[in-house]
C-alpha positions in Angstrom: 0.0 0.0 0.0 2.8 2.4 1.0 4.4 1.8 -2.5 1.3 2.4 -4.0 0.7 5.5 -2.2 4.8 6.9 -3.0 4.5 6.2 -6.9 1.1 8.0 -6.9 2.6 11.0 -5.3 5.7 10.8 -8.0 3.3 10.2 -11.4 4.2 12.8 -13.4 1.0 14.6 -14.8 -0.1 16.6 -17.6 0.9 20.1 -17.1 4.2 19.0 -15.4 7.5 19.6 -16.4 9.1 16.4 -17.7 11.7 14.5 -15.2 14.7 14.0 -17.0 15.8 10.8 -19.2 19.5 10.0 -18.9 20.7 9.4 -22.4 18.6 11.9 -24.2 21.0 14.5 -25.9 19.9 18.3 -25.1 16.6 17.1 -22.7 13.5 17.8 -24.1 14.0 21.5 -24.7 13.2 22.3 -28.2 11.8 19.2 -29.1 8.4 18.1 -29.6 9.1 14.2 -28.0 7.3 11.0 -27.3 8.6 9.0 -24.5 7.4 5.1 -23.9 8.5 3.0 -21.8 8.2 -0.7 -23.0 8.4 -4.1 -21.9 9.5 -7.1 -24.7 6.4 -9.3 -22.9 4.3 -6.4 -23.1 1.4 -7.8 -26.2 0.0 -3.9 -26.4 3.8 -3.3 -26.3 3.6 -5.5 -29.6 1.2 -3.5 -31.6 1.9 -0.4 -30.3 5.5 -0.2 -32.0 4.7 -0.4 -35.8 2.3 2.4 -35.2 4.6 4.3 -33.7 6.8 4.0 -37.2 3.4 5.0 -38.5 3.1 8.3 -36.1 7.3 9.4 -37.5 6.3 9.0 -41.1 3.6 11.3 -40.2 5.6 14.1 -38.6 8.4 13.4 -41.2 10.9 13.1 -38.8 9.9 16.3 -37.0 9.5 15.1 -33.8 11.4 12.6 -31.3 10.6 9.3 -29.9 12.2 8.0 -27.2 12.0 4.3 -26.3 13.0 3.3 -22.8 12.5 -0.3 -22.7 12.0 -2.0 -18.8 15.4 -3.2 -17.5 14.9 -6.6 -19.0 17.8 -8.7 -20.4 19.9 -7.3 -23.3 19.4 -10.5 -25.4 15.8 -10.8 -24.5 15.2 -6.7 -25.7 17.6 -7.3 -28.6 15.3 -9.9 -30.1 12.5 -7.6 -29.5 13.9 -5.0 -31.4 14.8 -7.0 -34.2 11.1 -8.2 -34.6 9.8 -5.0 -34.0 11.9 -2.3 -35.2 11.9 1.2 -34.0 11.2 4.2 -35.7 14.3 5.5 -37.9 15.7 8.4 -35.1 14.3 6.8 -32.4 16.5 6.8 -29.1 16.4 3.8 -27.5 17.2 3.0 -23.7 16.9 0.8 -21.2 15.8 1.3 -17.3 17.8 -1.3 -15.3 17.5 0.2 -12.4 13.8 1.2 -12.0 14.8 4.5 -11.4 13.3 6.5 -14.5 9.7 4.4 -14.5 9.7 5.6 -10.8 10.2 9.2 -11.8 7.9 9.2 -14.5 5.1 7.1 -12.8 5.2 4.3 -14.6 2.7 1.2 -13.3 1.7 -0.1 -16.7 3.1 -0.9 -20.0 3.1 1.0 -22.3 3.3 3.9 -20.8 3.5 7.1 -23.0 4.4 11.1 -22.1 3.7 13.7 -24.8 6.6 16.6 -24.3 6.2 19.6 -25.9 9.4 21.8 -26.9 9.1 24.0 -23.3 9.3 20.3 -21.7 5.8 20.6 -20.1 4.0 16.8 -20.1 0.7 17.7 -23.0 -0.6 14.4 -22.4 -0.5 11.0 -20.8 -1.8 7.6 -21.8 -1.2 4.0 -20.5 -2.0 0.9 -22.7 -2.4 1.1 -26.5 -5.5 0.8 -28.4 -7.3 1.6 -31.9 -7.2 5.4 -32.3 -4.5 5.9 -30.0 -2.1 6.4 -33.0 -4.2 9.1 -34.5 -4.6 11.0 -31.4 -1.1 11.2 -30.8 -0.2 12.4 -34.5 -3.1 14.7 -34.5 -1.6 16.0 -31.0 1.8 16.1 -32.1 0.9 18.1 -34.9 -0.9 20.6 -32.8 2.6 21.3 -30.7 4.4 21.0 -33.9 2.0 24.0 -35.0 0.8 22.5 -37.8 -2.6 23.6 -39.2 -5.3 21.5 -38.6 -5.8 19.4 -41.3 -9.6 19.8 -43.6 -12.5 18.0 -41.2 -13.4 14.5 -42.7 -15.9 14.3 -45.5 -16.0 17.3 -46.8 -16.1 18.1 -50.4 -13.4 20.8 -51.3 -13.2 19.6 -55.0 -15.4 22.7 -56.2 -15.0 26.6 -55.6 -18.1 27.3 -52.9 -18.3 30.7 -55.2 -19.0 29.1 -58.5 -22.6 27.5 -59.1 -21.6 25.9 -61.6 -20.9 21.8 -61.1 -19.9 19.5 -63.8 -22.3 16.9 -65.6 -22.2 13.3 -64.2 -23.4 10.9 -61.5 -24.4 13.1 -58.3 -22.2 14.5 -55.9 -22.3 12.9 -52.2 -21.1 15.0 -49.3 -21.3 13.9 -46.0 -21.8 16.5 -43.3 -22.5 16.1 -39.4 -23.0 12.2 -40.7 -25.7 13.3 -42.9 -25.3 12.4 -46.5 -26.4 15.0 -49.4 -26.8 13.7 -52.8 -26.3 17.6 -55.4 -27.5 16.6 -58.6 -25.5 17.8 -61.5 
C-alpha cells in the first residue's frame, strides 16, 4: 500500500515539467518528443511499435521518440527490437534500475508522455488501443503548429463561389454524418 501511495505521489501529470531521461541528448528542450517505456512481454507493447513508425512518417521526422524499454535482459530486448523495429531516429534506452519508471510514474506498459518543446507533459496515456495512434499524431501536430488538417468528408473539389458543377453521376457529401446527394 505504501508503495502504491509513494508512486502516486511521484506520477508525473499533464501540465508537469518532464523528469529527465538519462541518455537523451539536449533534454526535451526544443523538441516536440514522445517517451514510452516498454516491456519485450508487453502484447500492447507488440502492436503499439509499428504504429509508432506509422506516427514518424507522419511528422516526417519532425518530432522525437524515445523508447525506454523495462530493465529486461539485453538479449531478450535485442530480439524484441529485431522483430519490431523502432522508428528510424528513435532513441532507445533501457531502465535497469527502475529508477526513471519511478520518476515518471510508470505502473503499466506501455506507458506514454507527450513533451512539448518547453518540456511541459501535454498528455499522458497507459496501454495502447485503436485510435490511440491518430490521437497522438493529431496532437503532435498541434505542438508541432501544424494547421489543422480539412475535417473529414467534406467536399473541397469545387470553388463554394461558382454554381456551376460539372455533368455526371451526383455529388455525395457527408456532413455532421448526414449524407447530401447535389445533382448535377
Amino acid at each position: 500500500m505504501a508503495a502504491l501511495l509513494l508512486a502516486a505521489l511521484v506520477a508525473t501529470e499533464v501540465g508537469q515539467v518532464a523528469p529527465p531521461l538519462e541518455g537523451v541528448p539536449g533534454g526535451f528542450q526544443g523538441q516536440v518528443t514522445l517517451v514510452v517505456f516498454f516491456a519485450t512481454w508487453c502484447k500492447p507493447c507488440h502492436r503499439a511499435f509499428p504504429e509508432l513508425a506509422r506516427i514518424d512518417r507522419e511528422l516526417t521526422g519532425r518530432a522525437r521518440i524515445v523508447l525506454v524499454e523495462a530493465g529486461e535482459a539485453p538479449d531478450e530486448v535485442r530480439l524484441f527490437l529485431a522483430a519490431n523495429p523502432p522508428p528510424p531516429g528513435a532513441i532507445v534506452g533501457t531502465d535497469i534500475s527502475g529508477e526513471a519508471r519511478h520518476l515518471w510514474g510508470v505502473h503499466s506498459f506501455p506507458s506514454f508522455y507527450l513533451v512539448d518543446r518547453d518540456e511541459i507533459v501535454r498528455r499522458t496515456q497507459h496501454g495502447w488501443g485503436d485510435g490511440s495512434a491518430a490521437t497522438f499524431v493529431r496532437l503532435m501536430h498541434q505542438l508541432l503548429g501544424d494547421p489543422p488538417p480539412p475535417a473529414p468528408g467534406r467536399n473541397r473539389r469545387h470553388d463554394p463561389v461558382t454554381s456551376e458543377r460539372p455533368a455526371g453521376p451526383p455529388e455525395r457529401e457527408v456532413v455532421k454524418g448526414v449524407e447530401i446527394l447535389r445533382q448535377p
